[in-house]
ZADO-1210 file (C-alpha; in nm, 4 decimals, padded with zeros to 6 digits):
<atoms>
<atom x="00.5166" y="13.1697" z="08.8461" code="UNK" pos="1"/>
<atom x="00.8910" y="13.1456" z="08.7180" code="UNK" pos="2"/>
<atom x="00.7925" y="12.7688" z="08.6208" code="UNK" pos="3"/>
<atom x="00.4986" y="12.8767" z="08.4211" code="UNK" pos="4"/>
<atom x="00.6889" y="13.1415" z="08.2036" code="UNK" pos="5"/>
<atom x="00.9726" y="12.8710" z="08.1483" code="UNK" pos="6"/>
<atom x="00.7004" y="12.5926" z="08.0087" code="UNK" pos="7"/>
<atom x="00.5547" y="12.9151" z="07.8077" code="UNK" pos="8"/>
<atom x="00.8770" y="12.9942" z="07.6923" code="UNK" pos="9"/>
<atom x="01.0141" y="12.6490" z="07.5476" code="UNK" pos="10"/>
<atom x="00.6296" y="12.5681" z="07.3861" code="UNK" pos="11"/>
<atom x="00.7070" y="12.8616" z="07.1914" code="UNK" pos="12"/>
<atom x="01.0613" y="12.8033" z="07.1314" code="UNK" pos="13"/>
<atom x="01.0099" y="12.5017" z="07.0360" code="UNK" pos="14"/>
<atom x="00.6658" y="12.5882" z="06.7855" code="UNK" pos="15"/>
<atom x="00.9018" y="12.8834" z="06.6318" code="UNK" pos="16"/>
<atom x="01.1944" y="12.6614" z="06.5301" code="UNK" pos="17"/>
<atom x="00.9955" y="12.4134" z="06.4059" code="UNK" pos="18"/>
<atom x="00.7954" y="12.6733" z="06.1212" code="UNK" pos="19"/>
<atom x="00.8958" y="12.8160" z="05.8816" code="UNK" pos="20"/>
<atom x="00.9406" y="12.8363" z="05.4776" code="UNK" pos="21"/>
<atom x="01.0599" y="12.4426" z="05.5346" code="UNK" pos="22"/>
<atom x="00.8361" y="12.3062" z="05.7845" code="UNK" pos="23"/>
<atom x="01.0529" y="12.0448" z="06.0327" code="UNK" pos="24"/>
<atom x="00.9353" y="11.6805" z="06.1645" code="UNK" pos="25"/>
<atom x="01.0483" y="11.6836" z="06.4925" code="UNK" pos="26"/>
<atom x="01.1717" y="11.3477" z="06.4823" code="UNK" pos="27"/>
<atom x="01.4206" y="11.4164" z="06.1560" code="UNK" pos="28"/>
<atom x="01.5837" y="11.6707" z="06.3549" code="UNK" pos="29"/>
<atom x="01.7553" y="11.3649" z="06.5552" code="UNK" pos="30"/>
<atom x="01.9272" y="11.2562" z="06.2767" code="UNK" pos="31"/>
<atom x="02.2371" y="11.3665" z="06.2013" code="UNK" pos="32"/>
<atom x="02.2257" y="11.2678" z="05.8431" code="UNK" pos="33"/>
<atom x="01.9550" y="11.4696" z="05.7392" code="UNK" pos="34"/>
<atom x="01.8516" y="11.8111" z="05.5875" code="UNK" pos="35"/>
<atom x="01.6244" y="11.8581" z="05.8562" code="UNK" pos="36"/>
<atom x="01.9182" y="11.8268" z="06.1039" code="UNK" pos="37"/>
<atom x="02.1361" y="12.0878" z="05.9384" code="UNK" pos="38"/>
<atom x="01.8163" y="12.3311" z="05.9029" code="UNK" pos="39"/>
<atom x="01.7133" y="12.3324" z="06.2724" code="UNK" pos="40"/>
<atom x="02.0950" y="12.3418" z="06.4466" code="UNK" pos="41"/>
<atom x="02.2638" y="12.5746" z="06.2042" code="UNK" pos="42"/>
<atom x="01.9824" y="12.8434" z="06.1545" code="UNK" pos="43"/>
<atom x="01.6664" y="12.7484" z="06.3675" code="UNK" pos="44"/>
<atom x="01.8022" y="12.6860" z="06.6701" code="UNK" pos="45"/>
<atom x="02.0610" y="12.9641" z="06.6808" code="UNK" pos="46"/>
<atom x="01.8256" y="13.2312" z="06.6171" code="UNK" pos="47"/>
<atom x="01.5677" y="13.1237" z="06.8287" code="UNK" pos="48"/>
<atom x="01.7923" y="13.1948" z="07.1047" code="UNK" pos="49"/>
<atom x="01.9665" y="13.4959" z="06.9493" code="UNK" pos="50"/>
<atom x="01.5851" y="13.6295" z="06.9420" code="UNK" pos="51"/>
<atom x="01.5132" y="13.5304" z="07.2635" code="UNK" pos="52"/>
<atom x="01.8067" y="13.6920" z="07.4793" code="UNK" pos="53"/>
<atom x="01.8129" y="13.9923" z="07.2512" code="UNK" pos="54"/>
<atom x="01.4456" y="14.0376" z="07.3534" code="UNK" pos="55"/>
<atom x="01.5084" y="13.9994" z="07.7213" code="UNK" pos="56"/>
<atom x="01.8106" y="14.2010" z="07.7212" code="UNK" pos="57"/>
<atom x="01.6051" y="14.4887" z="07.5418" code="UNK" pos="58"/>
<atom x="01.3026" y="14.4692" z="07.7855" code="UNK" pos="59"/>
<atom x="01.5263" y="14.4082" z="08.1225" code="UNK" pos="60"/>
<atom x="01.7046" y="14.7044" z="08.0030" code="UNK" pos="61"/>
<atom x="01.4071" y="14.8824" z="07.9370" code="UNK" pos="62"/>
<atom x="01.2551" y="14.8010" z="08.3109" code="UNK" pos="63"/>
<atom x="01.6048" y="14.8947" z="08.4990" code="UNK" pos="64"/>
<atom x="01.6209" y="15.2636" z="08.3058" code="UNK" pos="65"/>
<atom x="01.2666" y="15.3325" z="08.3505" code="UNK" pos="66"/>
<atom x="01.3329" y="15.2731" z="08.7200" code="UNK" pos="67"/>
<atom x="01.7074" y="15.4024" z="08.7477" code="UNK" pos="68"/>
<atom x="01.5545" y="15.7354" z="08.6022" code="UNK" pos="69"/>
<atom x="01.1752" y="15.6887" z="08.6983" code="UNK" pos="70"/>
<atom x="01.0683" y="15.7967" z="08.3744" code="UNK" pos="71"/>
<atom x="00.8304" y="15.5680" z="08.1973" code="UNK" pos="72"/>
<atom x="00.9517" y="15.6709" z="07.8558" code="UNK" pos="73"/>
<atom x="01.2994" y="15.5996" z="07.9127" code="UNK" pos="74"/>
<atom x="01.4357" y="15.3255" z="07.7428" code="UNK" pos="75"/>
<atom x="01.8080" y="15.2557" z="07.5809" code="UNK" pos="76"/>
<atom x="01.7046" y="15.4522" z="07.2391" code="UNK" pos="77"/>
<atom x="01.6229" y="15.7521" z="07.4498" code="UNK" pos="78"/>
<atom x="01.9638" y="15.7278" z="07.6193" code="UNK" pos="79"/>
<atom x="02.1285" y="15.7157" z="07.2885" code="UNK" pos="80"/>
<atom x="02.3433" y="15.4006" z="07.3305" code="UNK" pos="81"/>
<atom x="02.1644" y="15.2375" z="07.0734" code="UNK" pos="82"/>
<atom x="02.2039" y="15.5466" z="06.8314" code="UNK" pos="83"/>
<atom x="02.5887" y="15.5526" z="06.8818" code="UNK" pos="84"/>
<atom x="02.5656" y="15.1257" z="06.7822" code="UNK" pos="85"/>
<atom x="02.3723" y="15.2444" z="06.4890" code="UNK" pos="86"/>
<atom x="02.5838" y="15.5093" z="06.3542" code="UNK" pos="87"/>
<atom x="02.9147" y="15.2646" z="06.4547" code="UNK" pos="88"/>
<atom x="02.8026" y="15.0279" z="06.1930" code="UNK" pos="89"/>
<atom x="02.7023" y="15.2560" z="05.9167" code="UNK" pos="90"/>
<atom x="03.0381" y="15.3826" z="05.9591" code="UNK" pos="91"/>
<atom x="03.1969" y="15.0890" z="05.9200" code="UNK" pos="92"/>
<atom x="02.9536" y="14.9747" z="05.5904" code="UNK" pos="93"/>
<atom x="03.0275" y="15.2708" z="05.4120" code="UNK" pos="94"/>
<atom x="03.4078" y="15.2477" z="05.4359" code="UNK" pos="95"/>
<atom x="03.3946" y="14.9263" z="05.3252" code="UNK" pos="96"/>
<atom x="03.5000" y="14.7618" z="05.6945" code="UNK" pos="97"/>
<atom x="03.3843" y="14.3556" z="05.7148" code="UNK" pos="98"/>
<atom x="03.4014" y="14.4155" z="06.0688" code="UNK" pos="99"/>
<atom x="03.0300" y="14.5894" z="06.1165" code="UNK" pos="100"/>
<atom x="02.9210" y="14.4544" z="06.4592" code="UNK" pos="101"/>
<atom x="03.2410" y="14.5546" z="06.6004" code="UNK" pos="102"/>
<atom x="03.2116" y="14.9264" z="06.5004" code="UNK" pos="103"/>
<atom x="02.8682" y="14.8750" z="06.6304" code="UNK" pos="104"/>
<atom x="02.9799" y="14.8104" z="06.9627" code="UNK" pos="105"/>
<atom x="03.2811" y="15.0510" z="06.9813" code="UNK" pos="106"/>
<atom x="02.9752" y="15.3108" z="06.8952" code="UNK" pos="107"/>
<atom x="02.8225" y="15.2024" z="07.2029" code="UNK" pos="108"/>
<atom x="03.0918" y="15.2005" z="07.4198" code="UNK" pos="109"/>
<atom x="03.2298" y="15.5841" z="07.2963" code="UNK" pos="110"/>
<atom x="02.8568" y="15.6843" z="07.3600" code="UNK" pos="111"/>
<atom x="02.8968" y="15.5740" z="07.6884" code="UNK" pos="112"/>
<atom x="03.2040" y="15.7575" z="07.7880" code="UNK" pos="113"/>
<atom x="03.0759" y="16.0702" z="07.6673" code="UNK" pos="114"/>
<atom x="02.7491" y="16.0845" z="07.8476" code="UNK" pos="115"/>
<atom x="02.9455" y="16.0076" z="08.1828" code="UNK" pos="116"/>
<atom x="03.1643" y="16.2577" z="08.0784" code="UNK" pos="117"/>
<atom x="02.9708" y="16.5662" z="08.0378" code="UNK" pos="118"/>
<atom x="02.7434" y="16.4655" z="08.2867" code="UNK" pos="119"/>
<atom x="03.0261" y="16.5093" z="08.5341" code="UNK" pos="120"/>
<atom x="03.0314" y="16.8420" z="08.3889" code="UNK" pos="121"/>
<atom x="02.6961" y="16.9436" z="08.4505" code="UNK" pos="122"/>
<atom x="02.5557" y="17.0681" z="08.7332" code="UNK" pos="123"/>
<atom x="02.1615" y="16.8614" z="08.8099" code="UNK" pos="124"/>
<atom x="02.0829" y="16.5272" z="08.9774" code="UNK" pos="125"/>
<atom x="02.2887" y="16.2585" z="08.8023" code="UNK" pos="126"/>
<atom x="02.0128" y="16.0805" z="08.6897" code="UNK" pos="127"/>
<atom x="01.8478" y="16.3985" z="08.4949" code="UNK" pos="128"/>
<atom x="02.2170" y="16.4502" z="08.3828" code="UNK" pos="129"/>
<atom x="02.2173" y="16.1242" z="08.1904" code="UNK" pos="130"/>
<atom x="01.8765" y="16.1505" z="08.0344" code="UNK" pos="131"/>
<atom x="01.9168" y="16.5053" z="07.8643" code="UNK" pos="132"/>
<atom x="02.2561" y="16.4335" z="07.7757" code="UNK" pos="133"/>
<atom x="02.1607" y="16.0631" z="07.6477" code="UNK" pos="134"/>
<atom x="01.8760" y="16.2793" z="07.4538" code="UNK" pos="135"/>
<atom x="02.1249" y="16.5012" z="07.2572" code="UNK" pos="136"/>
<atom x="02.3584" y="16.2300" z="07.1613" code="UNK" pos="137"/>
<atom x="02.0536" y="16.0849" z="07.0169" code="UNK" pos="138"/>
<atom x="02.0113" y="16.4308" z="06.7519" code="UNK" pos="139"/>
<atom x="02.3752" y="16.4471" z="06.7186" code="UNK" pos="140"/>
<atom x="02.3803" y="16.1006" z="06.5972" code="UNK" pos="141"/>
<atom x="02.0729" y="16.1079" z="06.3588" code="UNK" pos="142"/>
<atom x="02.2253" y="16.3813" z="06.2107" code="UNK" pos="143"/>
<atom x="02.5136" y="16.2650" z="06.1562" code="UNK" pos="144"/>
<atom x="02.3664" y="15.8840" z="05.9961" code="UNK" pos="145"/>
<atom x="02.1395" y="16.1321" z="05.7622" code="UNK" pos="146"/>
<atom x="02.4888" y="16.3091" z="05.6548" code="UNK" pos="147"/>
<atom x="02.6124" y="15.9408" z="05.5914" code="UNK" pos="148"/>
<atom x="02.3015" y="15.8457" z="05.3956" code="UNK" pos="149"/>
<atom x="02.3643" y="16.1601" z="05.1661" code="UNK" pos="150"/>
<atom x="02.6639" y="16.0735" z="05.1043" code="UNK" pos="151"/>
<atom x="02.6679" y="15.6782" z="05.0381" code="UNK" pos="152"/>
<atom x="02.5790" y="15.4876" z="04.7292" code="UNK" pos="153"/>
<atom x="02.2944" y="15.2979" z="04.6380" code="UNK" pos="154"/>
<atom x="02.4329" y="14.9696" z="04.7777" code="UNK" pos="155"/>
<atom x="02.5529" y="15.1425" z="05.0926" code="UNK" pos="156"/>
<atom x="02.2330" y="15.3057" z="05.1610" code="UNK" pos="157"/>
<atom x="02.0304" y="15.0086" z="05.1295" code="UNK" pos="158"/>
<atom x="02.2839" y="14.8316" z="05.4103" code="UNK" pos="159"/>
<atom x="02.2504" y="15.0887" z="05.6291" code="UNK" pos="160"/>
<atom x="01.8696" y="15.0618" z="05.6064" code="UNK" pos="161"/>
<atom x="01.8578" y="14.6944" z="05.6698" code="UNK" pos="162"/>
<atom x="02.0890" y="14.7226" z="05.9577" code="UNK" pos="163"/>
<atom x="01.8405" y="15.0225" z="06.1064" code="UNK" pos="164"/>
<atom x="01.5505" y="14.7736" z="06.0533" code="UNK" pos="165"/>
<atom x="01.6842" y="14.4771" z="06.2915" code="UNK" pos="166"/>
<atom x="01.7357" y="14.1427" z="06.1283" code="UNK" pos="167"/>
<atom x="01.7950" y="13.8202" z="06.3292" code="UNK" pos="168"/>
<atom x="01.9556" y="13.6517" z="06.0613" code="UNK" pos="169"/>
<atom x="02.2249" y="13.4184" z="06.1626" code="UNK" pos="170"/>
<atom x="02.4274" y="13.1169" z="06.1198" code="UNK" pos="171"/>
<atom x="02.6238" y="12.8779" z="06.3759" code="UNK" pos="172"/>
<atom x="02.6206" y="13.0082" z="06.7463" code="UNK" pos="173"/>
<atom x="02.9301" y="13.2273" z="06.6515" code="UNK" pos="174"/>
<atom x="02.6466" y="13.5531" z="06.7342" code="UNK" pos="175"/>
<atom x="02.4947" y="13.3845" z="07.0101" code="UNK" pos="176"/>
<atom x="02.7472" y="13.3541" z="07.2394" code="UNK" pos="177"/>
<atom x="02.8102" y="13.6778" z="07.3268" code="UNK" pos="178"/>
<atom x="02.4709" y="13.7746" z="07.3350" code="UNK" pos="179"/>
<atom x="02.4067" y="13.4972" z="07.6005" code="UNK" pos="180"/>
<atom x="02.6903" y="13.6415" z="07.7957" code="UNK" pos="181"/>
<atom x="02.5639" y="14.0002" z="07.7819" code="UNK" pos="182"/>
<atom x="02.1935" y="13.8473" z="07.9325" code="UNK" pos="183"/>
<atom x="02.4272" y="13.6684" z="08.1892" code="UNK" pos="184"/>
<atom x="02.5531" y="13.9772" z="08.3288" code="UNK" pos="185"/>
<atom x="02.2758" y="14.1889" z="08.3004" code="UNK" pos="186"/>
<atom x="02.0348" y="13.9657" z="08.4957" code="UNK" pos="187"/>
<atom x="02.2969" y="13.8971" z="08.7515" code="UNK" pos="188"/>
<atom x="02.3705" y="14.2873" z="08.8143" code="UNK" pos="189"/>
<atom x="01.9890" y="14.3562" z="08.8126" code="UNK" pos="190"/>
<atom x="01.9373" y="14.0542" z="09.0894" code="UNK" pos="191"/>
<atom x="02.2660" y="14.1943" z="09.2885" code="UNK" pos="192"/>
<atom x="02.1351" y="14.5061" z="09.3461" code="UNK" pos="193"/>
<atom x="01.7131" y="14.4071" z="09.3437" code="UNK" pos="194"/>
<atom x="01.7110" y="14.6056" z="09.6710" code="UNK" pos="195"/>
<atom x="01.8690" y="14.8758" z="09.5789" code="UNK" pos="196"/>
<atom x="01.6707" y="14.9120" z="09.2811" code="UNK" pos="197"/>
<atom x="01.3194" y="14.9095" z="09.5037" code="UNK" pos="198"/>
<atom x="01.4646" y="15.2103" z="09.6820" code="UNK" pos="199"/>
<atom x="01.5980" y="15.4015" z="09.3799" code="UNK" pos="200"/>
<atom x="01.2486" y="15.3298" z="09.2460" code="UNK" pos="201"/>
<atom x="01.0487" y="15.5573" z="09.5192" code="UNK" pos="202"/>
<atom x="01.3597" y="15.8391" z="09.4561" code="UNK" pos="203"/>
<atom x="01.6999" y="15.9283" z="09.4874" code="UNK" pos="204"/>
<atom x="01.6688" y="16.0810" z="09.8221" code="UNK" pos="205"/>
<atom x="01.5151" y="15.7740" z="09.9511" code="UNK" pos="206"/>
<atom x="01.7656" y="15.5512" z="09.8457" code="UNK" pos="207"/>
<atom x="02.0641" y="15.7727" z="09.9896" code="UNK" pos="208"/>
<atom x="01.8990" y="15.8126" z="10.3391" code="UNK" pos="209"/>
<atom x="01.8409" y="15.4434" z="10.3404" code="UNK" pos="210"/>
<atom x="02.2407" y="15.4133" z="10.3314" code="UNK" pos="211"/>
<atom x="02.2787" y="15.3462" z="09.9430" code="UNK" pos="212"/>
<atom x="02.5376" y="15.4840" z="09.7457" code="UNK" pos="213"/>
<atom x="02.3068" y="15.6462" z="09.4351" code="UNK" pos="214"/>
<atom x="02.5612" y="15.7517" z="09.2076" code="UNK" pos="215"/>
<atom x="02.7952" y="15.4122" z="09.2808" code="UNK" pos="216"/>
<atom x="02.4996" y="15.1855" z="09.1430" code="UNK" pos="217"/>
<atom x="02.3487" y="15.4325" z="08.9014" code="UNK" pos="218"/>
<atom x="02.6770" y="15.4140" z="08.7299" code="UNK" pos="219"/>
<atom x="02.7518" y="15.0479" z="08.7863" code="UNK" pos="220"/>
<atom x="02.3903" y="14.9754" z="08.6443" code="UNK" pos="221"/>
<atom x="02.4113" y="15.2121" z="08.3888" code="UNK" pos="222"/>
<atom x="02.7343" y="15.0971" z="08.2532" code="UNK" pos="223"/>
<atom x="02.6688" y="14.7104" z="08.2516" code="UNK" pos="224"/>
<atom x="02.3231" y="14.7657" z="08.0598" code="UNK" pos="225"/>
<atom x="02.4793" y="14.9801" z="07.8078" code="UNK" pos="226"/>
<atom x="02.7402" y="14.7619" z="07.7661" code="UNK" pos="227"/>
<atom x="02.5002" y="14.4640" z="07.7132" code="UNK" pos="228"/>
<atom x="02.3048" y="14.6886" z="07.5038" code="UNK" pos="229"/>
<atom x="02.5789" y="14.7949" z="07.2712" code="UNK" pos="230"/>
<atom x="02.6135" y="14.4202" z="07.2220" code="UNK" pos="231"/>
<atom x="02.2660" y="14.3207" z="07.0933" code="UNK" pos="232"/>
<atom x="02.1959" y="14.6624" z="06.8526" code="UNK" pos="233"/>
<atom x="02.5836" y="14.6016" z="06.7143" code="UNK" pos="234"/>
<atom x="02.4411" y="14.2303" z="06.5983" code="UNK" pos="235"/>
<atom x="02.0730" y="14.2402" z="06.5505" code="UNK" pos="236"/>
<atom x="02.0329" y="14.6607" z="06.4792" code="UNK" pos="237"/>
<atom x="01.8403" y="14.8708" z="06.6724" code="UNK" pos="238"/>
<atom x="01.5052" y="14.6801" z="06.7210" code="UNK" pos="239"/>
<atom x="01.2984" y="14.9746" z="06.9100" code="UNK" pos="240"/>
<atom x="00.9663" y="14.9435" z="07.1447" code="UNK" pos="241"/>
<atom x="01.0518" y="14.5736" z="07.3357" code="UNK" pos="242"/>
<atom x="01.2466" y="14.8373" z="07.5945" code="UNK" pos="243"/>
<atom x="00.9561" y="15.0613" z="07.6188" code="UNK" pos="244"/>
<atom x="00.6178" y="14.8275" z="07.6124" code="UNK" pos="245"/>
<atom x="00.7126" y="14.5191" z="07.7998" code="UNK" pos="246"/>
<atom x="00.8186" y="14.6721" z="08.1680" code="UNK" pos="247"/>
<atom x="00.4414" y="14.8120" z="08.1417" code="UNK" pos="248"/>
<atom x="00.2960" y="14.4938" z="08.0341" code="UNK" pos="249"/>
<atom x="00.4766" y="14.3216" z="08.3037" code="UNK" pos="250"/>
<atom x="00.4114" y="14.5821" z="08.5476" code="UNK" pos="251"/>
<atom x="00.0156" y="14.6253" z="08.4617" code="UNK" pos="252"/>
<atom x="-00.0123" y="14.1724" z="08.5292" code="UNK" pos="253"/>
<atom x="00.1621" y="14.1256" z="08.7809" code="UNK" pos="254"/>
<atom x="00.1544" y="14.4576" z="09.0205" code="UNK" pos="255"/>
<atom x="00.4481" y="14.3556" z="09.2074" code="UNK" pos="256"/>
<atom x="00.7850" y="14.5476" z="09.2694" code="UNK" pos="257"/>
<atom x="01.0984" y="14.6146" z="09.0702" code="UNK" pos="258"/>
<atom x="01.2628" y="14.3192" z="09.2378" code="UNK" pos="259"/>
<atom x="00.9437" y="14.0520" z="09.1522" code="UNK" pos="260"/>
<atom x="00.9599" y="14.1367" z="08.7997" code="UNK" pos="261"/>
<atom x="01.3453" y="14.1398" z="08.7045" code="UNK" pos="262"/>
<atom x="01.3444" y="13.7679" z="08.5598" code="UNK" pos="263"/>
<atom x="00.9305" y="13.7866" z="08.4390" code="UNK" pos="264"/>
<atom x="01.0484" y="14.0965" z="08.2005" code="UNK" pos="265"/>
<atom x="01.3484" y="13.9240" z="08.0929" code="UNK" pos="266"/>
<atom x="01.1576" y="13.6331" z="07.9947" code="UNK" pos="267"/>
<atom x="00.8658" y="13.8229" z="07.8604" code="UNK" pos="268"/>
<atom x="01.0670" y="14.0520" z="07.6482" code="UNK" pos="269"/>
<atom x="01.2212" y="13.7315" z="07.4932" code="UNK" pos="270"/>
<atom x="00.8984" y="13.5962" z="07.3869" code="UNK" pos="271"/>
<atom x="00.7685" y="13.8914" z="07.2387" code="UNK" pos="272"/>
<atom x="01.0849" y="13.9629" z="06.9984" code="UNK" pos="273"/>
<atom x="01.0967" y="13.5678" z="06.9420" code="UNK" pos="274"/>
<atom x="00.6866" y="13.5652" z="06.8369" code="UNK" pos="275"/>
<atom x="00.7710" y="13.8534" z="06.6711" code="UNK" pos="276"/>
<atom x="01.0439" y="13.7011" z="06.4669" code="UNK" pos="277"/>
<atom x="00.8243" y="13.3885" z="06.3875" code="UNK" pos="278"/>
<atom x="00.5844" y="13.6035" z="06.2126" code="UNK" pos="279"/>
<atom x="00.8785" y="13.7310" z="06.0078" code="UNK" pos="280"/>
<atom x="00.9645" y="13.4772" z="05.8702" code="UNK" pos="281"/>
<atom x="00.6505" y="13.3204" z="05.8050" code="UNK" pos="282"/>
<atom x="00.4493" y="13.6102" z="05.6219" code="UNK" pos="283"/>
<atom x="00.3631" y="13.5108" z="05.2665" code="UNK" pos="284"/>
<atom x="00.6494" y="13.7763" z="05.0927" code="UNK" pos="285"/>
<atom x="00.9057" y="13.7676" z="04.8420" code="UNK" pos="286"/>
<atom x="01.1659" y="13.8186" z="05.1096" code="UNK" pos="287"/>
<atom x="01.1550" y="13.8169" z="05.4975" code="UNK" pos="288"/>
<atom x="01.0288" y="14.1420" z="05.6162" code="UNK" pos="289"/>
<atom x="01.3097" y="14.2372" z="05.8804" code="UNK" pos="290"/>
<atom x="01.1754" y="14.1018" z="06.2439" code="UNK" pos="291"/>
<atom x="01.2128" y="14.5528" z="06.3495" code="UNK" pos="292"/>
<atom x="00.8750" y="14.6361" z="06.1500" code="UNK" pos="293"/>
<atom x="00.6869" y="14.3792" z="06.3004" code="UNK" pos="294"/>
<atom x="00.8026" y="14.4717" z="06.6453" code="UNK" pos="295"/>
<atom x="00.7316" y="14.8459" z="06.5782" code="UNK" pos="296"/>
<atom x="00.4064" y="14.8104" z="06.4338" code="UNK" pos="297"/>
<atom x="00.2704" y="14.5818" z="06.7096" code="UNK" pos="298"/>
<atom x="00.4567" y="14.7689" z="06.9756" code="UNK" pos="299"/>
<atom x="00.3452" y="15.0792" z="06.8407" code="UNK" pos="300"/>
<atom x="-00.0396" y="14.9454" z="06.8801" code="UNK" pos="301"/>
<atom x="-00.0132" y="14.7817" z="07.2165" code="UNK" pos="302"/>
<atom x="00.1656" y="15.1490" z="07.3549" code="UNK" pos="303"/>
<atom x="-00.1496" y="15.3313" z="07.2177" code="UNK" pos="304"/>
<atom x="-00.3880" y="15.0763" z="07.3887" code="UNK" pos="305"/>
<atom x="-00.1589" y="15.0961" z="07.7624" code="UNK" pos="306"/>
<atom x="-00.1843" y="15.4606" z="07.7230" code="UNK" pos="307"/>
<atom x="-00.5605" y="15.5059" z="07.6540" code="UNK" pos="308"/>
<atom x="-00.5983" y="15.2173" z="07.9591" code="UNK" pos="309"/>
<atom x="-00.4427" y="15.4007" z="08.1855" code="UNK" pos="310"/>
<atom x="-00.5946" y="15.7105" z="08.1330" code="UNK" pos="311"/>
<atom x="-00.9418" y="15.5030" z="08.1789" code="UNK" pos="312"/>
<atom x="-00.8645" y="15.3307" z="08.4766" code="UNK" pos="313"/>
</atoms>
């Protein structure tokens, strides 16, 4: 199964960095000397795998929250890490910092700290704790990004808006790299603690009675994902739904258990942001249409048609 979703995944890695406004011959892209050359290893190639591991990270992150908090709604935007990215970089563009993905992450990180810290201070399970406080993070921070909006220029504003849209726009593998580091660790915490994550799945209680330590891997998971998450929305914006729809694709195929489907969501979330991306850039407009529309309004449709399936079956 792993081998099929690997062929899948280079056919269409390969068919998406090949398309685009300058069509590539896959035999100039040998030769050093050319155009062709430049074209496919300074932008093609680099954001077919910035697209790619910031769609696996998304929908691995997705799968491990849904199941750390076994809510099928959960997802990294509900948690508000990516909010706290968000409102890091608009920061940053309207004082006029050049640094914008590193505001993005410190966002992140500070939204991390504080939900661990006043969930400490509340008193409900841990995982509940998280959500509600992830929740009103979430308002605080939307409130606070409309408050920016109001009080940036025209030039700022529109920024801000393209950063809030997602763009995959890149050049050299300086982006890339720590993206692929960030799907490193992720995928090797999720595959440390597989087993522990098919216990937490069933419940808390379960887990703890089966001799796990629930709020030492709830926190150790919680941590590395945000971290990882932080990463991707601080370079590539908040690009919503991959998080939400692909654990339930994944989970409505292949009917297996948290720890079958770890590497199949990765790998499946990747493809969808990477198609996604494709059709960017390849829609007859004046200017690319930023890769987050595309993934909302097709994740937006395929979340209407799992819901109304569900309720039939």
């Amino acid at each position: 199964m792993i081998f099929f979703w690997i062929v899948i995944t280079i056919i269409v890695a390969i068919f998406s960095a090949t398309i685009g406004k300058i069509d590539l011959d896959l035999i100039k892209i040998f030769d050093t000397s050319t155009i062709e050359y430049q074209i496919f290893t300074q932008i093609r190639l680099p954001r077919v795998i910035l697209a790619f591991t910031s769609g696996g990270i998304l929908a691995l992150s997705g799968l491990l929250f849904q199941t750390l908090f076994r809510n099928p709604l959960t997802t990294p935007f509900t948690l508000g890490v990516s909010s706290g990215a968000t409102l890091g970089a608009a920061i940053a563009i309207i004082f006029g910092f050049s640094f914008v993905s590193f505001f993005g992450f410190i966002g992140a990180i500070s939204t991390i700290f504080v939900i661990y810290f006043f969930s400490k201070k509340l008193n409900s399970n841990s995982d509940q704790r998280l959500i509600l406080v992830g929740i009103a993070l979430s308002f605080l921070y939307s409130s606070m990004l409309l408050i920016i909006y109001y009080l940036s220029d025209f030039q700022e504003s529109y920024l801000i808006l393209r950063f809030t849209m997602g763009s995959l726009l890149t050049v050299g593998f300086g982006e890339t790299v720590p993206i692929i580091l960030s799907a490193t660790i992720v995928i090797f915490v999720s595959q440390k603690y597989k087993n522990e994550l098919k216990l937490l799945s069933i419940s808390s209680n379960f887990a703890f009675l089966e001799g796990v330590n629930v709020d030492r891997v709830l926190i150790i998971l919680f941590v590395s994902i945000s971290l990882a998450i932080g990463i991707v929305v601080s370079i590539v914006g908040p690009i919503s739904f991959i998080g939400l729809i692909t654990p339930h694709i994944i989970r409505t195929i292949l009917k297996k258990s948290i720890d079958q489907i770890i590497i199949p969501t990765f790998i499946a979330g990747g493809l969808f942001l990477l198609i996604c991306d494709t059709i960017a850039r390849n829609l007859p407009t004046i200017s690319e249409i930023p890769v987050g529309i595309i993934t909302s309004f097709i994740g937006g449709i395929v979340f209407v048609y799992i819901l109304i399936s569900s309720k039939k079956y």
